[in-house]
ZAGUTI-306974 format. One record per atom (N, C-alpha, C, O): x, y negated, z negated. Coordinates in pm, whole numbers, plus 50000, padded with zeros to 5 digits. Example, Ala and Ser with C-alpha at 12.3 -4.5 7.8 and 13.67 -1.06 7.14 Angstrom:
2
513195056949220;512305045049220;513205033049220;514245033249154;512855022549292;513675010649286;512904999749213;513414988649196;
END
This chain:
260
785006128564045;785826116864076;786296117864221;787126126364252;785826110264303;786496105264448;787306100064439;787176092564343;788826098464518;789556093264524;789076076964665;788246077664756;789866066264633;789566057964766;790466052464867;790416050764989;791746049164729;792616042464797;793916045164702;793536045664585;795456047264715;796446045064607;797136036464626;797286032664742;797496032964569;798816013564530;799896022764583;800636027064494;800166026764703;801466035264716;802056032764841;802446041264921;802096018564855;802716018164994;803526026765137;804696025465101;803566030865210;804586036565269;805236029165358;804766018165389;806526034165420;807716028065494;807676032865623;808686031065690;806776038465672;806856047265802;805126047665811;804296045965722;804956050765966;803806055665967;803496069365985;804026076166073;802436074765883;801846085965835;801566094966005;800456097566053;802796097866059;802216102966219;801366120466180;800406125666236;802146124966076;802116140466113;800626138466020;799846147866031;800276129565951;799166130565863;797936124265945;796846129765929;798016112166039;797376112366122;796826124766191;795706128566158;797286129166253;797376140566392;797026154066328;796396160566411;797226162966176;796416167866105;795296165966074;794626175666038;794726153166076;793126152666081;792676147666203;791456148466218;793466141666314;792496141166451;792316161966481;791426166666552;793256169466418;793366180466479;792136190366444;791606197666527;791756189366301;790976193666229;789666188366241;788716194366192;789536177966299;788386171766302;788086172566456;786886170566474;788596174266544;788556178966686;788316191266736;787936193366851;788616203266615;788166213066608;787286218666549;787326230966555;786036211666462;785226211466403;784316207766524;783536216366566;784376194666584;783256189666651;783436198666797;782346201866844;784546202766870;784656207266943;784746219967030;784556221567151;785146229866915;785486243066903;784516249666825;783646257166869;784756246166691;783826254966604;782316253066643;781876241766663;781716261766652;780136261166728;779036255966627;778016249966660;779406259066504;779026252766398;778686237166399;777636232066359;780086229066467;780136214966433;779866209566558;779856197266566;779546219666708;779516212866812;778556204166828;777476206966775;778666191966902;778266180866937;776796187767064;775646183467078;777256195467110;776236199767215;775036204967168;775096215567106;774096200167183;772366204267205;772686217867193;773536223367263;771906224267091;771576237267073;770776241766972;770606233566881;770336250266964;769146252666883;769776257366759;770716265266766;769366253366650;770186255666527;770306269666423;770966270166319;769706277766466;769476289966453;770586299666560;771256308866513;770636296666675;771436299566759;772816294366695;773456302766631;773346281366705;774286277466643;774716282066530;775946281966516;774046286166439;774586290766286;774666306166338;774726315466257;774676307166402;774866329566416;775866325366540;776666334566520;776226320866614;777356316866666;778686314566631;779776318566673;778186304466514;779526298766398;779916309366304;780996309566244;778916318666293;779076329066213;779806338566294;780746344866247;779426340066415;780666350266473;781976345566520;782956352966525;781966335766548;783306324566517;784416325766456;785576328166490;783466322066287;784216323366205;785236338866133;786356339466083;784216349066160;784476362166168;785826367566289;786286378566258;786246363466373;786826365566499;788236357666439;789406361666446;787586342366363;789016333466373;789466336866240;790556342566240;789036335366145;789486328166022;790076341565956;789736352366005;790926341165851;791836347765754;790726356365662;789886349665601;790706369365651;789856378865559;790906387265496;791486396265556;791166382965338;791636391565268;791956408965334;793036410665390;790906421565322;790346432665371;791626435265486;792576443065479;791206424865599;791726426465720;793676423765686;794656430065725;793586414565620;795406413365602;795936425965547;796986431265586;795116430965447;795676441565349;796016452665414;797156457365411;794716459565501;794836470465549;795006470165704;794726480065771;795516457265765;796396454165858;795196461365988;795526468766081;793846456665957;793206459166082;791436444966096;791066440065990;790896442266186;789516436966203;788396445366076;788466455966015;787686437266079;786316441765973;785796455066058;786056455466178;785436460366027;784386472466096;782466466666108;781866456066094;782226476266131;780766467666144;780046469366038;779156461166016;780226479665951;779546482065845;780166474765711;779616472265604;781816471665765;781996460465618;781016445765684;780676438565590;780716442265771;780286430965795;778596430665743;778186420465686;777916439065760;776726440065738;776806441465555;776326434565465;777766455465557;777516451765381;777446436665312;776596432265234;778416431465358;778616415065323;777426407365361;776856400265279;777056408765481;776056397865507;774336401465442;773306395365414;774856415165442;773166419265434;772706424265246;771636423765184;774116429065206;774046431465064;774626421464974;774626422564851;775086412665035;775826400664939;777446409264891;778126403064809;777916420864933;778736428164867;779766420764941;780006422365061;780556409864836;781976403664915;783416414264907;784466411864968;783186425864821;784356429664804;784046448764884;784406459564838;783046444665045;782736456665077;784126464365167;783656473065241;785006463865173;786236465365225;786046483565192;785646488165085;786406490965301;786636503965325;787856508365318;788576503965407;788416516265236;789656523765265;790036529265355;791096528065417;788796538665377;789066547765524;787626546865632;786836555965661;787626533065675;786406530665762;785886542765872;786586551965917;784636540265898;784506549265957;783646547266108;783516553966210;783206535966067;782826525666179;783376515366322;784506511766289;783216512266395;784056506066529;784526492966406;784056490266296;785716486466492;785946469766430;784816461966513;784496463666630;784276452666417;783706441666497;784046432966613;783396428566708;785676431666562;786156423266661;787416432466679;788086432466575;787896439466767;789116446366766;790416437366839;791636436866818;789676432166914;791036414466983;791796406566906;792776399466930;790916409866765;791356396566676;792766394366620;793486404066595;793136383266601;794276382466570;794616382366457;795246372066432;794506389866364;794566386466229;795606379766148;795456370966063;796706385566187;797946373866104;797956362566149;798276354566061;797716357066263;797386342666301;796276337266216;796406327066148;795326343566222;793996339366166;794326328366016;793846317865974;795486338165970;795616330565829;795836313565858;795456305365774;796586308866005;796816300766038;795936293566065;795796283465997;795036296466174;793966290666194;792856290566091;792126280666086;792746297066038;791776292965885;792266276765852;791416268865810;793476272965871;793796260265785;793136251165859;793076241165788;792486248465983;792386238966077;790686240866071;790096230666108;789886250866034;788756252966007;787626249165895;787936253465784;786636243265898;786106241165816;784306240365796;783566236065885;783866244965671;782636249065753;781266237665709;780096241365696;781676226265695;780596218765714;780986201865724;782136198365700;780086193165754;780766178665810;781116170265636;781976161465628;780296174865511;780926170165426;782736182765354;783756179765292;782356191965395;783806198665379;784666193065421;785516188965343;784806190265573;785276182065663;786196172565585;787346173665543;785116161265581;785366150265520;785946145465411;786536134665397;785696156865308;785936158165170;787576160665238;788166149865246;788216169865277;789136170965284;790406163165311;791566163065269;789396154265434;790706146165533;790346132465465;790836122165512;789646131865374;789976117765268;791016122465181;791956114465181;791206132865106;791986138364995;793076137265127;793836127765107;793306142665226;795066142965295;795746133065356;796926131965386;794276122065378;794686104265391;795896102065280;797106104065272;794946097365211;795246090965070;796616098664979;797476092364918;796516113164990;797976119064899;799196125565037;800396128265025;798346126465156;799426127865221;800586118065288;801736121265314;800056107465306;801056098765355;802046094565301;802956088365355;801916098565146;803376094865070;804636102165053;805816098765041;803716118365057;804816130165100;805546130365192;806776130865187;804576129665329;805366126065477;806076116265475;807056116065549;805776104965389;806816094465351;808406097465339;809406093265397;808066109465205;809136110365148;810136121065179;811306121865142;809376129765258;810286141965286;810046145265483;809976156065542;809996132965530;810036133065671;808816138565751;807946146065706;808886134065869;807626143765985;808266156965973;807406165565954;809056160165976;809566177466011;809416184665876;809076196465888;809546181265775;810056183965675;808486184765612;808246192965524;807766178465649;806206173865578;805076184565604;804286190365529;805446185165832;805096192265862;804826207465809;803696212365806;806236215865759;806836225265729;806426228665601;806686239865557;805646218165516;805426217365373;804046222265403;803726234165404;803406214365421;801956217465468;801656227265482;800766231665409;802316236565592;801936249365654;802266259765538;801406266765486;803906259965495;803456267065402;802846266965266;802676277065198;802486253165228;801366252465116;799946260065145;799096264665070;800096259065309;798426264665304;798916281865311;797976289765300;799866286165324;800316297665358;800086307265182;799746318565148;800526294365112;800476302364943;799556299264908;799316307164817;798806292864914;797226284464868;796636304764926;796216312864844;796786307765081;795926313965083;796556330865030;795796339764992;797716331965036;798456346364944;798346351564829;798616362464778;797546334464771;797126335964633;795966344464638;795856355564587;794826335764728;793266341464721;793246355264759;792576364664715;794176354564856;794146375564920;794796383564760;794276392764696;795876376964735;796796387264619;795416390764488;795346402664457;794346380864415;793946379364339;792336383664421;791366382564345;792076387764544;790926396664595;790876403764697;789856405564764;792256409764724;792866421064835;791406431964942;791386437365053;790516430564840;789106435564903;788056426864957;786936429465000;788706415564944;787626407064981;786936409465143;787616415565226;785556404265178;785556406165341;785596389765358;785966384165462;785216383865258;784376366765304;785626365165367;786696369265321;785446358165490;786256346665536;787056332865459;786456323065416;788006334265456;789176319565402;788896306665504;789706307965596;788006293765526;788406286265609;788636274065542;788246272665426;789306263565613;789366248765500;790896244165456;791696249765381;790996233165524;792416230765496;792856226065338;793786218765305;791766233365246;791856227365111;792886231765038;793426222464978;793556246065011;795016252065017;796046246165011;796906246264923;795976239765127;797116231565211;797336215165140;798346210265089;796206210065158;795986199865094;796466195964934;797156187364879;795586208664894;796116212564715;797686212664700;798166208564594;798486217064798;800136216364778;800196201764760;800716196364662;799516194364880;800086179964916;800056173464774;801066168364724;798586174164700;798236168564583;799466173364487;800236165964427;799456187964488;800596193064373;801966182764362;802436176764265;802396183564508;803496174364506;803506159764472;804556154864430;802436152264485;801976136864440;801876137664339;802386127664287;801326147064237;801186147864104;802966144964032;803206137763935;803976152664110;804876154564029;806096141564095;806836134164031;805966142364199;806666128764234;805946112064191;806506103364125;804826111664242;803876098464189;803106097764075;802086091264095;803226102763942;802316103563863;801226093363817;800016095363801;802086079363798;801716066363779;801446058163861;801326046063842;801306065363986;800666051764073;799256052564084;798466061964081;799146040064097;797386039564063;796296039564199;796486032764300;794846051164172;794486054164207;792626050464228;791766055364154;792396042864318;791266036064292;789996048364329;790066051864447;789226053364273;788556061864195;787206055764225;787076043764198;786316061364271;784466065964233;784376073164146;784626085164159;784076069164063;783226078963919;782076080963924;781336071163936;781596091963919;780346094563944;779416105963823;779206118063819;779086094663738;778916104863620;777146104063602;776336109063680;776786094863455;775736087363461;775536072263574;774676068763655;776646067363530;776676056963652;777266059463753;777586070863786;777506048763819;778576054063951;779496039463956;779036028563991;781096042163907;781616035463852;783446033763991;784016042164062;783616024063974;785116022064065;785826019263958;785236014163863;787206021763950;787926021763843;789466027463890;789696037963950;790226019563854;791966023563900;792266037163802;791676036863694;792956046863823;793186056863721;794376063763808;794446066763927;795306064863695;796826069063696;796496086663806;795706095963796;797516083563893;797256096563975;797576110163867;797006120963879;798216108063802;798206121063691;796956127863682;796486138763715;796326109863585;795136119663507;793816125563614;793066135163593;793836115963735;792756123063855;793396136263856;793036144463772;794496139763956;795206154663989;794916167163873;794656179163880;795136157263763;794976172263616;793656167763667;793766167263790;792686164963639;791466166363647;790626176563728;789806184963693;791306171563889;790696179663956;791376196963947;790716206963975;792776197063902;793286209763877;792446215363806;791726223563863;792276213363680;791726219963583;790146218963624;789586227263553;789416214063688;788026218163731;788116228463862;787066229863924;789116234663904;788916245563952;788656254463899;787796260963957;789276261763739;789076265863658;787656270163626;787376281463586;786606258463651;785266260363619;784366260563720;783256255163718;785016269163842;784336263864000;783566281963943;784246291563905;782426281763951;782066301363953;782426308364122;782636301764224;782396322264110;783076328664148;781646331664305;781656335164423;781056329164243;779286325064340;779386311264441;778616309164535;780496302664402;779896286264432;780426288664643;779606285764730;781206291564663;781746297464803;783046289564822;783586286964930;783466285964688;784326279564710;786056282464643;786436280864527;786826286964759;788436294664689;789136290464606;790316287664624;788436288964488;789286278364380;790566287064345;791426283264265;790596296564400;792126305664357;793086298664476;794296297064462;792356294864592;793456295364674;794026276064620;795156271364608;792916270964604;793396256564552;794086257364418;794706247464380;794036267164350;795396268764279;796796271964297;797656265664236;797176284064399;797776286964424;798796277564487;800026277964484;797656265664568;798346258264703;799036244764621;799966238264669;798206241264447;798376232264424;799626235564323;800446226364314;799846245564258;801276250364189;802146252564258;803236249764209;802166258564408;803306259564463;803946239364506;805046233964518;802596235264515;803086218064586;803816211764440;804746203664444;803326216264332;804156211464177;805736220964159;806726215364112;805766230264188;807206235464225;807666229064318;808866228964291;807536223464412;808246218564541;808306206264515;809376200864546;807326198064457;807926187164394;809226186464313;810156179064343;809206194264215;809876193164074;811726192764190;812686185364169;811586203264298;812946202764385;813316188164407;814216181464357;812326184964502;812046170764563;812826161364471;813806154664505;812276161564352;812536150064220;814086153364200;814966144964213;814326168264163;815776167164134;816586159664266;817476151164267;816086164764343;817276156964476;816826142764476;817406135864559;816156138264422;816496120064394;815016117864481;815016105964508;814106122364521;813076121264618;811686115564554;810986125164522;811206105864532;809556098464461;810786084964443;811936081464470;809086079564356;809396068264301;808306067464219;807226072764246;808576060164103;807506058264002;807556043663968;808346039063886;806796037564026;806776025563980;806296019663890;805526026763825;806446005363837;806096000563668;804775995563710;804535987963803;803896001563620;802345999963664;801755986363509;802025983063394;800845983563623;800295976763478;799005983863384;798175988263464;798675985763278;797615993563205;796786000263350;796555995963463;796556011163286;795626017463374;795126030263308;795816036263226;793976034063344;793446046563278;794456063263296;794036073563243;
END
């Protein structure tokens, strides 16, 4: 199920939700070597993006034991498929010894590694973010975000502390935003691509999309490359921070007419 559009008016314009995806999407086409726009040979480019991503992005391994990959966790990973090749007591140089690693967790959120990832994303932070920033201000929205992607990704390290793969993808972050729409907007309606046997448009209560996509993380395999731990993590902490939100008088649920 794609989301397209929600019946959810806002009172302000969506600035900080804007400027999160010119940011993310400016750094995809511009930065990441992966998504650059410039002529290059595509073989070159993908072992580029690959050392890129290695230098920038958030690695479980590296947070835990508070140092860069070595060269031999990198090869185990790339060359044995071994994601959980993390050394206790390495014995090898770091790959990248400059790197910044506690930042990294940061910059992982602004990273992403392909033009439908991309995309997939900054439609999902259109559509559920502008009602949050609505409701709990630019500063306040801002501040939400960051640390949704902050527990989205504490989750994936806490639940694979050995990991080497790289964390990139503002999907974490996003997953809070959703968490919180789930619990402030449940009933506002959500115009939907279904894409089953047919391929169907159809209004459906933001509830039952949000459980939907929650609970199909559940069945994401552990092979697919995709952090369905951290889109849990990011999307329970955004349903706790709602449930605050709500007590202090914050959503609105408006009277809908039938809807799925």
């Amino acid at each position: 199920m794609i989301p397209l559009k929600d019946d959810n008016p806002t009172q302000s314009v969506p600035i900080v939700t804007v400027l999160l995806i010119i940011v993310c999407t400016a750094i995809y086409f511009f930065v990441q070597p992966g998504g650059s726009l410039a002529a290059s040979n595509a073989t070159d480019k993908s072992v580029r993006d690959l050392r890129f991503t290695l230098d920038h992005a958030a690695i479980p391994c590296e947070l835990v034991h508070g140092r860069p990959l070595t060269v031999d966790e990198i090869r185990q990973t790339l060359e044995t498929g071994n994601k959980d090749a993390c050394e206790a007591h390495p014995t090898s140089p770091s790959a990248f010894p400059a790197k910044r690693i506690y930042l990294a967790v940061l910059y992982s959120m602004f990273l992403h590694g392909s033009l439908l990832h991309l995309g997939g994303n900054m439609l999902f932070l259109w559509i559920f973010g502008n009602n949050i920033e609505d409701t709990v201000g630019k500063v306040g929205y801002l501040a939400f975000y960051l640390v949704a992607g902050l527990a989205a990704a504490g989750t994936y390290i806490a639940l694979d502390p050995h990991g080497t793969v790289p964390i990139i993808g503002a999907s974490g972050a996003i997953a809070g935003v959703m968490g919180a729409y789930l619990v402030l907007f449940p009933n506002v309606r959500i115009r939907t691509l279904l894409i089953f046997y047919l391929i169907l448009i159809r209004d459906i209560r933001a509830k039952w999309l949000l459980l939907f996509w929650f609970a199909l993380q559940f069945f994401t395999g552990p092979n697919s490359g995709v952090a369905w731990t951290a889109h849990v993590g990011g999307f329970i902490f955004g349903m706790l921070a709602g449930m605050v939100l709500r007590a202090g008088g914050k959503g609105r649920r408006p009277a809908l007419a039938p809807v799925w």
